[in-house]
C-alpha positions as a Python dict, from the first residue, in 0.01 Angstrom:
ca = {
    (1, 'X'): (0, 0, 0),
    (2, 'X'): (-276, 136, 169),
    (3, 'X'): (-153, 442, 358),
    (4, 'X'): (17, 691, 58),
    (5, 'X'): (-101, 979, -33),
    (6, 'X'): (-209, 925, -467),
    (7, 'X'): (-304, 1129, -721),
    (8, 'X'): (-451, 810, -915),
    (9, 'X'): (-520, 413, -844),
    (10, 'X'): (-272, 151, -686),
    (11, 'X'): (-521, -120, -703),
    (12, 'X'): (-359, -472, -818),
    (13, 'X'): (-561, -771, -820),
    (14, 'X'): (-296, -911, -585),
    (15, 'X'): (-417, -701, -317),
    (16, 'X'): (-733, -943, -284),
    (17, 'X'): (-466, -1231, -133),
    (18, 'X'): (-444, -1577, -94),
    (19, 'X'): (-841, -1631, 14),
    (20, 'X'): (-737, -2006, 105),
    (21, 'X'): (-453, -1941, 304),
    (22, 'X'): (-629, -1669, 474),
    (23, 'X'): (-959, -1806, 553),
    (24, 'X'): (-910, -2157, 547),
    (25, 'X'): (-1208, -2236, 811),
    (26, 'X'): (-1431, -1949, 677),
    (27, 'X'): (-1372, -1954, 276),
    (28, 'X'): (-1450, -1698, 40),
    (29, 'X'): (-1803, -1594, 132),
    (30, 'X'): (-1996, -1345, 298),
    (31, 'X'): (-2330, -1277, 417),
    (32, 'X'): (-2487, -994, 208),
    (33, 'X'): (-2547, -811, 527),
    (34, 'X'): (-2187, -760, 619),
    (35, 'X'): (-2140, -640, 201),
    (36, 'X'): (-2399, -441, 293),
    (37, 'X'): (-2330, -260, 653),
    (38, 'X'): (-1995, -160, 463),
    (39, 'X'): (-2164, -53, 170),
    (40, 'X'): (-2431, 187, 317),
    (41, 'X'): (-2224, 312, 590),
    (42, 'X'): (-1944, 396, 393),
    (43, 'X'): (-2172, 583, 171),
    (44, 'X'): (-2365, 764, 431),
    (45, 'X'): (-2003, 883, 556),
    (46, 'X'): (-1883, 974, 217),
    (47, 'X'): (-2266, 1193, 165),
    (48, 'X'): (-2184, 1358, 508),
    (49, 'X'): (-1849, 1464, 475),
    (50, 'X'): (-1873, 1578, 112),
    (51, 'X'): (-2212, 1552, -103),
    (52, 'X'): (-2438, 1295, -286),
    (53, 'X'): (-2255, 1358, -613),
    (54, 'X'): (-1910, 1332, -476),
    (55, 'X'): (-2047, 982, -273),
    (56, 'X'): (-2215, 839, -627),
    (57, 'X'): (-1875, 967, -850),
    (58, 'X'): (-1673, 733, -618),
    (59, 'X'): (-1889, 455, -596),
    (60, 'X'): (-1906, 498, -977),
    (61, 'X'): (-1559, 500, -1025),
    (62, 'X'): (-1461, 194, -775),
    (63, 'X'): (-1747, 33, -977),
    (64, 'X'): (-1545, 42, -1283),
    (65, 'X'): (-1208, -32, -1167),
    (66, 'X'): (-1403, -318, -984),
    (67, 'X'): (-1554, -421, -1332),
    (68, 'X'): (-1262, -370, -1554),
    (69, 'X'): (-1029, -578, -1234),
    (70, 'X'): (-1322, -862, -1280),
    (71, 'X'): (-1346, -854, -1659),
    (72, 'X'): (-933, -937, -1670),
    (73, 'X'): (-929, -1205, -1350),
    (74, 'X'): (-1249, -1378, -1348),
    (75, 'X'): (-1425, -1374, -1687),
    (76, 'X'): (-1308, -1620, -1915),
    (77, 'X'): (-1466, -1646, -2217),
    (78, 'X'): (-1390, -1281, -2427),
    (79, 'X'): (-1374, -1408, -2799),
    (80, 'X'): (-1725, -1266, -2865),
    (81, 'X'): (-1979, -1030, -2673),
    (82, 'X'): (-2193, -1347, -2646),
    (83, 'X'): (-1946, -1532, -2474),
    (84, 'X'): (-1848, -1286, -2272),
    (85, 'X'): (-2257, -1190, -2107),
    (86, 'X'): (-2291, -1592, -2083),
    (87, 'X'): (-1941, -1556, -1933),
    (88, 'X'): (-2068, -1287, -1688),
    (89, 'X'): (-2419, -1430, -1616),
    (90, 'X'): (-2257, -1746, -1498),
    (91, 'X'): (-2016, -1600, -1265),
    (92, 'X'): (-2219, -1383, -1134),
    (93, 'X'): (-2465, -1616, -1041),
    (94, 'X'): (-2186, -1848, -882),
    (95, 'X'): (-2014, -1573, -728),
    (96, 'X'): (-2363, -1427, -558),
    (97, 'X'): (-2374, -1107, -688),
    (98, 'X'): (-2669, -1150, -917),
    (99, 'X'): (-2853, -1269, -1157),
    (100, 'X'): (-2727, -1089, -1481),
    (101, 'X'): (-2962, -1044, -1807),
    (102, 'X'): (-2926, -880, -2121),
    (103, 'X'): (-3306, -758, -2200),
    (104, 'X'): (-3189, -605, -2578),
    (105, 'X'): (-2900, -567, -2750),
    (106, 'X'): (-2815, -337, -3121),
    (107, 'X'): (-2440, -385, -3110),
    (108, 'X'): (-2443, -156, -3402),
    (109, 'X'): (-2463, 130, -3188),
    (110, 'X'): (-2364, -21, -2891),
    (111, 'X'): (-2637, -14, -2745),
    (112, 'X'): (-2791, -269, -2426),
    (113, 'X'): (-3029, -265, -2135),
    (114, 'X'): (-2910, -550, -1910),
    (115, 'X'): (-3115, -634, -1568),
    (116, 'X'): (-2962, -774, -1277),
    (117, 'X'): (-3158, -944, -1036),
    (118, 'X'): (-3136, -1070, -695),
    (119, 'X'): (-2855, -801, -684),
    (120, 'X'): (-2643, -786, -409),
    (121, 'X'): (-2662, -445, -331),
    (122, 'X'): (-3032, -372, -312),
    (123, 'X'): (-3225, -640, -354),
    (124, 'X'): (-3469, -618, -49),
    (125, 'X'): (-3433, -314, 96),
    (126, 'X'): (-3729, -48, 133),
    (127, 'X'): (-3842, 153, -149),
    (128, 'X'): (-3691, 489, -173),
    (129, 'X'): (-3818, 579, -491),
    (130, 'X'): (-3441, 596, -581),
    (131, 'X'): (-3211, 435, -817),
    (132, 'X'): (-2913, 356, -599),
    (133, 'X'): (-2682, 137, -744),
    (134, 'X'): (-2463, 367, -879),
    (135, 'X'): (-2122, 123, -803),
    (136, 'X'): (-2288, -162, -1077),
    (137, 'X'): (-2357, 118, -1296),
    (138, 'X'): (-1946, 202, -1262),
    (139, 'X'): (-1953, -220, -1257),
    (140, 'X'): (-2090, -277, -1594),
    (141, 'X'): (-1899, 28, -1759),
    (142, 'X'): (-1539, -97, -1655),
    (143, 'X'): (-1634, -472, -1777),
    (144, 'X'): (-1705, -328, -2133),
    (145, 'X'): (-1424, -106, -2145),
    (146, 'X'): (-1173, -369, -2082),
    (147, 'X'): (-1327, -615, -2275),
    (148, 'X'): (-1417, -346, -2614),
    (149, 'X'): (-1158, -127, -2514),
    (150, 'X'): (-1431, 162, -2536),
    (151, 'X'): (-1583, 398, -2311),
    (152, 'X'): (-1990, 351, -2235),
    (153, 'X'): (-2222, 548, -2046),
    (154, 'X'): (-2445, 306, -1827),
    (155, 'X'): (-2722, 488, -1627),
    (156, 'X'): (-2913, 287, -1393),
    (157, 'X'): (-3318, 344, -1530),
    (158, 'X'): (-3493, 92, -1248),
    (159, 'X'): (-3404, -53, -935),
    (160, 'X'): (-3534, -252, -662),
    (161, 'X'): (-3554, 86, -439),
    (162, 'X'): (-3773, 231, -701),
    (163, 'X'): (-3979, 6, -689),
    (164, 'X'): (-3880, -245, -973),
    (165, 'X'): (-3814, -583, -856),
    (166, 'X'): (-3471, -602, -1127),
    (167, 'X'): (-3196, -350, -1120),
    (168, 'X'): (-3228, -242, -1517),
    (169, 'X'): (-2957, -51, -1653),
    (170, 'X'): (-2946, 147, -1988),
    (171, 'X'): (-2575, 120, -2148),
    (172, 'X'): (-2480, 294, -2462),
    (173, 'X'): (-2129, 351, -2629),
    (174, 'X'): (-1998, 691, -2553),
}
């Protein structure tokens, strides 16, 4: 499962487990310092042993199977975009991962800048004057494509490590 050599993705939603049997004294969260020790180390491992872009095209792409994986098990409500970002705010929020917005909208052209706040993987950290959250950027991208079926480029434009105090992301149909 975890060992093989792959040209492409084995992940299955199954390989998350039974949470409840598992941790039945500790349940199913976290403190977002452990999320983030993993995080930031497993970056700075991936930066040394290969090279930024290499480090942000995986995050990226985990990102989206992560968000396409979330979009099909968690998300609930996918008879209309509407229902589906009031789907997404709410579960985010429950979940802990932030507090999702969408700041405009012309679904005409696909087009949507969407903030997340309180986000769990900056959110509090020292200002770099970098946009780092290149794995919600992946995030957001998969959740669209499995719910539209389409491709979207989503680029990250503010973040709390630039100084913004939401993570604001530009999304726009490919």
């Amino acid at each position: 499962m975890f060992k093989e050599e792959r040209e492409e993705s084995k992940f299955e939603w199954s390989m998350i487990g039974d949470i409840e049997e598992g941790r039945p004294n500790l349940g199913p969260m976290v403190n977002v310092t452990v999320y983030r020790l993993m995080q930031f180390t497993l970056r700075d491992i991936l930066i040394r042993d290969y090279s930024v872009e290499a480090a942000d095209r995986i995050f990226y792409e985990a990102g989206k199977e992560a968000g396409q994986a979330y979009c099909n098990n968690i998300l609930t409500e996918k008879k209309d975009l509407d229902g589906m970002f009031a789907d997404l705010q709410r579960t985010m929020k429950e979940l802990g991962i932030g507090i999702f917005r969408v700041e405009s909208a012309d679904r005409e052209k696909g087009s949507f800048v969407v903030t997340i706040a309180e986000d769990l993987d900056c959110s509090g950290i020292p200002v770099c004057s970098e946009e780092i959250c290149t794995y919600d950027e992946g995030f957001i991208a998969g959740l669209l494509l499995a719910y539209s079926g389409k491709d979207f480029h989503v680029k990250e434009v503010d973040c709390w490590c630039s100084g913004g105090r939401v993570c604001r992301f530009t999304v726009n149909l490919k």
